[in-house]
C-alpha positions as CSV (number, residue, x, y, z in Angstrom):
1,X,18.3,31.5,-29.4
2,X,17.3,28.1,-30.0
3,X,14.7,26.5,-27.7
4,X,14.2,23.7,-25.6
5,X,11.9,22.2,-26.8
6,X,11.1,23.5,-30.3
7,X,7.3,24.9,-30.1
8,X,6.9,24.7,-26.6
9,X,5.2,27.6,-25.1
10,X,4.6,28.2,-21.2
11,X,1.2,28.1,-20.3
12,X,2.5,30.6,-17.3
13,X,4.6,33.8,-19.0
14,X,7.0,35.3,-16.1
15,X,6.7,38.4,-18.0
16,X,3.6,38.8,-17.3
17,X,3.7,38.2,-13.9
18,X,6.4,40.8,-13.1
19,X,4.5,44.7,-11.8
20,X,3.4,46.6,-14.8
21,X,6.4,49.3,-15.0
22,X,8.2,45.6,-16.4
23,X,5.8,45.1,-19.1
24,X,7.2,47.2,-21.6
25,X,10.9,46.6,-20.4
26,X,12.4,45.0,-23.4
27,X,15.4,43.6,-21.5
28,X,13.0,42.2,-18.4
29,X,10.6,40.3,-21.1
30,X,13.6,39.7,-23.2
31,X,15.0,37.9,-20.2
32,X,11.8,36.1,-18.8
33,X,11.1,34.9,-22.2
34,X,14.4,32.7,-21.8
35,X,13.4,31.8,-18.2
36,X,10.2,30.9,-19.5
37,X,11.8,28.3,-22.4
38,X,13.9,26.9,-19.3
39,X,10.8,26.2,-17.1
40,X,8.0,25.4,-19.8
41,X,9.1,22.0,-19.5
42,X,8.7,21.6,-15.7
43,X,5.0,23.2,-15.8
44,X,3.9,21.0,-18.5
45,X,5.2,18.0,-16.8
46,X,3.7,19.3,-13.4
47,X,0.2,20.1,-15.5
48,X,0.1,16.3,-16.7
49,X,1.9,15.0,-13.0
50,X,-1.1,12.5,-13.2
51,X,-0.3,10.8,-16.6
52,X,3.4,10.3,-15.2
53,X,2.5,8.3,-12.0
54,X,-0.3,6.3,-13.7
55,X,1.0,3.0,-14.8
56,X,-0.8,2.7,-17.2
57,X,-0.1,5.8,-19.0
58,X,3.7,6.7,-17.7
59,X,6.5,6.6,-20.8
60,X,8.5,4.2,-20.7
61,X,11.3,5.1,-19.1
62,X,9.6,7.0,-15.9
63,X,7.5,3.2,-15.9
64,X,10.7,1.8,-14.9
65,X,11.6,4.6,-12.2
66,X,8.0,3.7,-10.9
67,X,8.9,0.2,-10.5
68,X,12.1,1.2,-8.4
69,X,10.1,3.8,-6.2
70,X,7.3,1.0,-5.4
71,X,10.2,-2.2,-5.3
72,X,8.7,-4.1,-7.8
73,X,11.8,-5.7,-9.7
74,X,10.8,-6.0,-13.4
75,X,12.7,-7.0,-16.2
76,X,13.4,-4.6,-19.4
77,X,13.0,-7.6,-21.7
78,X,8.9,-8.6,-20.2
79,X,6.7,-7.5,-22.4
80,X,5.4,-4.0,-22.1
81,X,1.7,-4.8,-20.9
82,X,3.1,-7.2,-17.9
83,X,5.4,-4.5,-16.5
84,X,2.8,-2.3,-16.3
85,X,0.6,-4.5,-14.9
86,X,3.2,-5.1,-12.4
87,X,3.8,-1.9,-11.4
88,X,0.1,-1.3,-11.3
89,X,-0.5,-3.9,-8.7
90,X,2.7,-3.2,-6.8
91,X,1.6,-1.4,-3.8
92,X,-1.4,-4.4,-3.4
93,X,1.5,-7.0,-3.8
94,X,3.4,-5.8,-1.6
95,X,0.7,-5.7,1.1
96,X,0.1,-9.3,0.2
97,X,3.3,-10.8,0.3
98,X,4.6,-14.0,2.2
99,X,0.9,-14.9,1.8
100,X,-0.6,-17.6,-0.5
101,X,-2.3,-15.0,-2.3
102,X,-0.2,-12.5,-2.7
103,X,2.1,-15.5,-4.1
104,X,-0.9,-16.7,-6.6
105,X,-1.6,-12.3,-7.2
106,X,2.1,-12.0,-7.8
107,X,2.0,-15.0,-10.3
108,X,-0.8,-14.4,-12.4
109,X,0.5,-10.9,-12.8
110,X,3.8,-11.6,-14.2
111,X,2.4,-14.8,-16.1
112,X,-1.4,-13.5,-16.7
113,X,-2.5,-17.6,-15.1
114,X,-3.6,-18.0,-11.9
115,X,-1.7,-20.8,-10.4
116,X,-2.6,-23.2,-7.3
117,X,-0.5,-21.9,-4.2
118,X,0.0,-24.5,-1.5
119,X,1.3,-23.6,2.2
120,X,2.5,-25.4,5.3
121,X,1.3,-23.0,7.4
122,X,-1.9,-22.1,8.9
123,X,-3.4,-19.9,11.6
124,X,-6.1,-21.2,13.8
125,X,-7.4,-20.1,17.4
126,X,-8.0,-22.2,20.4
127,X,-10.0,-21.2,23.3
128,X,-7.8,-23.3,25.6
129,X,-3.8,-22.6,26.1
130,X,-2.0,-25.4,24.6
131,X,-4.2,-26.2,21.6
132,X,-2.9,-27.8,18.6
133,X,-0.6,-25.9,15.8
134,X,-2.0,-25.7,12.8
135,X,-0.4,-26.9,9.3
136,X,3.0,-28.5,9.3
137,X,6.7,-28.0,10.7
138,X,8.1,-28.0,7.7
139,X,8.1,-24.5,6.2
140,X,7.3,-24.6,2.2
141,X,5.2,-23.0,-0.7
142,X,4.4,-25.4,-3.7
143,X,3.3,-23.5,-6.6
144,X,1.8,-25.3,-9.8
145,X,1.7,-23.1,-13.1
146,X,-1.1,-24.7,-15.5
147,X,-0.6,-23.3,-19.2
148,X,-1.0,-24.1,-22.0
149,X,2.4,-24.2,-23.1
150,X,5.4,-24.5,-20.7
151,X,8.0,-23.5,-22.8
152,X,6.1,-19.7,-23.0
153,X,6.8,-19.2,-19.4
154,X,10.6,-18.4,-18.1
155,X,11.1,-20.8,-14.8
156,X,13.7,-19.0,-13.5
157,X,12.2,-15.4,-13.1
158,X,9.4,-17.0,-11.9
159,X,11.2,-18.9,-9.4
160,X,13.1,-15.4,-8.2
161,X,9.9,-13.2,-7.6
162,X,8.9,-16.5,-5.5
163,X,12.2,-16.4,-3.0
164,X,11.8,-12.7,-2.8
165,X,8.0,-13.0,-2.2
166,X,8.5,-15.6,0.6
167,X,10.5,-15.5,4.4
168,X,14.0,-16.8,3.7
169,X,13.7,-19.9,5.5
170,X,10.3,-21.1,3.4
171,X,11.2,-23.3,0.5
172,X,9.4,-22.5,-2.6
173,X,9.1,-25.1,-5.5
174,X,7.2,-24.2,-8.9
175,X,5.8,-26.6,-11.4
176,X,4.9,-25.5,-14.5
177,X,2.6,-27.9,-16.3
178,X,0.8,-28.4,-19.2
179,X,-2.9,-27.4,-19.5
C-alpha cells in the first residue's frame, strides 16, 4: 500500500488507542494503520491550525481562501508581501471603512504610501437644535497618491478598492503624483 503522503507518520496511532485484547490483532492494527495514513494529514494540519490562519505564515493558496473568508478582494498578480499585508490588516480595514482612514489604511496597504484623504463630510455637535451641518453637501473623497514614480502604481485597482471602500453615492477621485 502506498501512502499519502510518503513519510508521514501520525503523531496519534488508532491502534493504540483501541482496548488491549486489539493490540496484538494483526487485522485491527493492520486496518488502523491505513486509517491512520488517511487521517495523519488532518492531525498534522490541526497540530499547526495556527500557521494556516496567520497571514503571514499561511501557503499560498489557503492565503487566498483567507482573503475570501475576511472579504478582502486581492489580486493573484500583487506581489506576494502586499497580499499578505492585506489580508493581515483585513478585519482592521474593514472596521474602518467609509472613513478617511480606513481609506488612507486601505491605500498605503495595497501601495505601501500613505496618501492624503480629503472628505466632504464632517460630524460636529451643537448644544442647541438647529445648529449648523458640518462639511459640504456634496458627498466626495479626493485621494492624492505621492510616489515616487507614478507609473509603479496601477490606477485602476486603486480606484476599485476606493468605490468598494466608500457609500455608493460618495464620489471618489485619486491622483497619483509624483514625489
Amino acid at each position: 500500500m502506498r501512502a499519502m503522503v510518503e513519510g508521514l507518520e501520525t503523531p496519534h496511532p488508532i491502534g493504540l488507542q483501541l482496548p488491549g485484547l486489539f493490540h496484538d490483532d494483526d487485522f485491527s492494527q493492520r486496518f488502523c494503520a491505513a486509517l491512520d495514513e488517511v487521517l495523519s494529514p488532518v492531525f498534522l494540519t490541526l497540530d499547526a491550525i495556527e500557521a494556516y490562519v496567520d497571514p503571514w505564515l499561511a501557503p499560498d493558496d489557503f492565503l487566498m481562501w483567507l482573503s475570501e473568508w475576511l472579504g478582502v478582494e486581492i489580486e493573484e498578480d500583487l506581489a506576494e508581501d502586499r497580499k499578505r499585508a492585506m489580508v493581515a490588516a483585513g478585519a482592521t480595514l474593514h472596521g474602518w471603512a467609509g472613513t478617511a482612514k480606513g481609506i488612507a489604511d486601505l491605500v498605503e496597504t495595497y501601495t505601501g504610501v500613505r496618501p492624503e484623504v480629503v472628505d466632504s463630510g464632517g460630524a460636529s455637535w451643537s448644544p442647541a437644535p438647529g445648529g449648523d451641518l458640518p462639511g459640504s453637501p456634496d458627498m466626495t473623497v479626493k485621494v492624492t497618491l505621492r510616489v515616487d514614480d507614478p507609473a509603479t502604481v496601477d490606477a485602476g485597482r486603486v480606484e476599485r478598492m476606493l468605490r468598494q471602500s466608500v457609500p455608493a453615492h460618495v464620489v471618489t477621485t485619486l491622483e497619483i503624483v509624483k514625489a
